[in-house]
Structure formats: structure tokens, C-alpha cells
N, C-alpha and C positions, 0 to 999 in steps of 0.2 A: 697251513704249511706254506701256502703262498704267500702269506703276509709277514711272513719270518725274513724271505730270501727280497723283499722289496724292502725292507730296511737297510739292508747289506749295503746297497748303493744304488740313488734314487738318479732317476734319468737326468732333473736337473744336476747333480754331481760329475755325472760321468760328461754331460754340456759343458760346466767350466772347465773341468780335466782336461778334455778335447781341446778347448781356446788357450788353455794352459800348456799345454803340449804343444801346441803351434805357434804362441808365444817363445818357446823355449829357442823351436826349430830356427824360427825367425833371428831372434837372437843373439843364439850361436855362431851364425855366419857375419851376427855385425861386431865385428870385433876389429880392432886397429894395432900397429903398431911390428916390433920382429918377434920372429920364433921364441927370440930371448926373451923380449918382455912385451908381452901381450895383455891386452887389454879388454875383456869381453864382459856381456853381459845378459848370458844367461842364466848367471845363476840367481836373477832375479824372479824367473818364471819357477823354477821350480822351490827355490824360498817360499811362494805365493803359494805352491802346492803343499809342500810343509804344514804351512802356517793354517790353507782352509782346510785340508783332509788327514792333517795326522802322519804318524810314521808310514804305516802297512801301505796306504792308498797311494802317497807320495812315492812310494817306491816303486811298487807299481808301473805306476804312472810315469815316471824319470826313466823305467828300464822299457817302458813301451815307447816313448821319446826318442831313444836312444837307437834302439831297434829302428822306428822307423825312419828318425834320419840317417842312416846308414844305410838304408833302401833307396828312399827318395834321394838324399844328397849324399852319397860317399866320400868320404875323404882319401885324400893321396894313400895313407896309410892302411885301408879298408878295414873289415871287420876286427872286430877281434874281442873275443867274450870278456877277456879282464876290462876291458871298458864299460861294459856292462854293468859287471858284475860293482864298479865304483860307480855307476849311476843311481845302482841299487844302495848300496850303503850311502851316499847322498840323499837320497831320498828317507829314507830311515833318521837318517841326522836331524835333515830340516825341520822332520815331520815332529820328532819329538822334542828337541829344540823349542817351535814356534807355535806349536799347535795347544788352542785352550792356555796360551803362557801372555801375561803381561809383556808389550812390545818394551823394550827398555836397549838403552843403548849398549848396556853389559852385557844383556842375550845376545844380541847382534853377533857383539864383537867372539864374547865363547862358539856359537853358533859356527862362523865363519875362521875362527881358529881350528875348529874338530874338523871341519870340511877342508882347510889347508893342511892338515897336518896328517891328519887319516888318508882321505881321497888322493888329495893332487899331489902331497909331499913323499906321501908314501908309497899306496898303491899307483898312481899313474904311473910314478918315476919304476918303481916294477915293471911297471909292463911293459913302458918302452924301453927298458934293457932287456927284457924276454924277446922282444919283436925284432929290435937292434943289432943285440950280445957288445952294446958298450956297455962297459963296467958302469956299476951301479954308482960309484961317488963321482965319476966323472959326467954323470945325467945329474946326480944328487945336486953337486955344490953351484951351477948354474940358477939350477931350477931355485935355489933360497931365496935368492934376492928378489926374483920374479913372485914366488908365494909372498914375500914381507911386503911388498910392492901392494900386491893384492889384496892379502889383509886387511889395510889399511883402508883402500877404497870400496872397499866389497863390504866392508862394517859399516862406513861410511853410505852405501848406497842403501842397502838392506833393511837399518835403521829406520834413515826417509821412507823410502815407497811402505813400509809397515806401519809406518808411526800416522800417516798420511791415509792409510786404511786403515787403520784401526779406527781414526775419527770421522770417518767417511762413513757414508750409507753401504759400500761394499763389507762393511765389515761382516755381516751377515751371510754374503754369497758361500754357498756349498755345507753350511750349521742348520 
């Protein structure tokens, strides 16, 4: 019976997870540029969680991220579940997206299209007219150009750093 629940997820899993989570955390704060169009790069750490542990694990994992940097680091804006709750389907994307799948630049880009279009284009712009109560197309039509923006370099970065572990000796870490 014990040896059922230590497949589930092995200590070394839940080690990269951790470094992956504080990759994220790290990340997230280094980002450049205005409210308008910003420039960040976490969603590399948790692409990486995707890609080594799959949908369920990556979710997890992204909603425990998310959670704790909002503990450790708050933002102006503080908590608030629907953010969550898009870390959660983020992580779900990635995971089944990248995980066990040939790196290719077309994954990338669909990959990083469901996370623009589901996550940030749809549910974010939600939530912060819930938070707000400005009207939904007046968050909406800013917010596009900023996703097309991202798109573009998030396919572009995602790609590299995957393509770059897949032919690396990491490509192993967390299988």
C-alpha cells in the first residue's frame, strides 16, 4: 500500500517542483516595461513544469506558486481566487500541451496561443473587471495588443529554452 502512494510523486519531483516554483516566483517580479505593455518572464518556469510533470502536477504546482507568492510577495492589487484559479488552468495547458509531446515550434506557438487566449485574454481581463467594475471591452481592447505582443515572444522564448532541454541532459529531470 506504501508503495502505490510513493509513485504518486517521488521526493526528487516534488525538489524540482520547488526550484520551479521559485524560478516562477523570481521571474514574475522581473519583468519590464508599462501596465500597457509588459514584458515578463514567467511563464517560462512554469512551461518547464508542463513540460517535466504533466497537466495535474503543473497545476498543482502553478496554484501553489501563486498562492505562495501572494503571501511572500503581494501585489498592489492583493489576493484574489480568480487568479488562481488562471494559474490553475495554466498549469493544466502547459502540462498537457508539453508534457511526453515532441518540442516543435508549432507546439510552442498553439501552447502559448491557449494560454493567451483562455488565461490572460479571457479569464484575467475577467477578473480585473470583477475587481475594477470597468467594463469588460474597455480592459478587453488594450489588453490585445499587449497578448499579440506576447504571443509573439513567449512562442519565441518557449521554443528556445524547450528545444535547448530537450537536447540537454535535463531532459530527464522529474521522468
Amino acid at each position: 500500500m506504501n508503495s502505490s502512494r510513493s509513485k504518486v510523486i517521488s521526493v526528487q519531483e516534488v525538489t524540482w517542483m520547488a526550484l520551479l516554483i521559485a524560478m516562477q516566483m523570481v521571474l514574475s517580479k522581473l519583468s519590464f516595461g508599462s501596465n500597457t505593455l509588459q514584458v515578463g518572464f514567467s511563464f517560462i518556469a512554469i512551461g518547464l513544469l508542463g513540460y517535466y510533470f504533466g497537466p495535474f502536477k503543473a497545476a498543482i504546482a502553478n496554484v501553489i506558486a501563486d498562492v505562495i507568492s501572494n503571501v511572500v510577495m503581494p501585489s498592489a492589487g492583493g489576493f484574489f481566487i480568480g487568479f488562481t484559479f488562471s494559474a490553475l488552468i495554466a498549469g493544466v495547458i502547459y502540462g498537457f500541451m508539453l508534457y511526453n509531446h515532441k518540442v516543435t515550434i508549432w507546439r510552442s506557438f498553439l501552447t502559448v496561443l491557449l494560454i493567451t487566449v483562455v488565461v490572460n485574454t479571457g479569464l484575467n481581463t475577467l477578473w480585473i473587471h470583477m475587481m475594477t467594475n470597468v467594463p469588460y471591452p474597455a480592459l478587453l481592447i488594450p489588453r490585445l495588443a499587449k497578448e499579440a505582443f506576447s504571443l509573439v515572444y513567449q512562442t519565441g522564448l518557449l521554443y528556445i529554452v524547450l528545444h535547448w532541454i530537450d537536447n540537454s541532459k535535463f531532459s530527464k529531470i522529474g521522468r
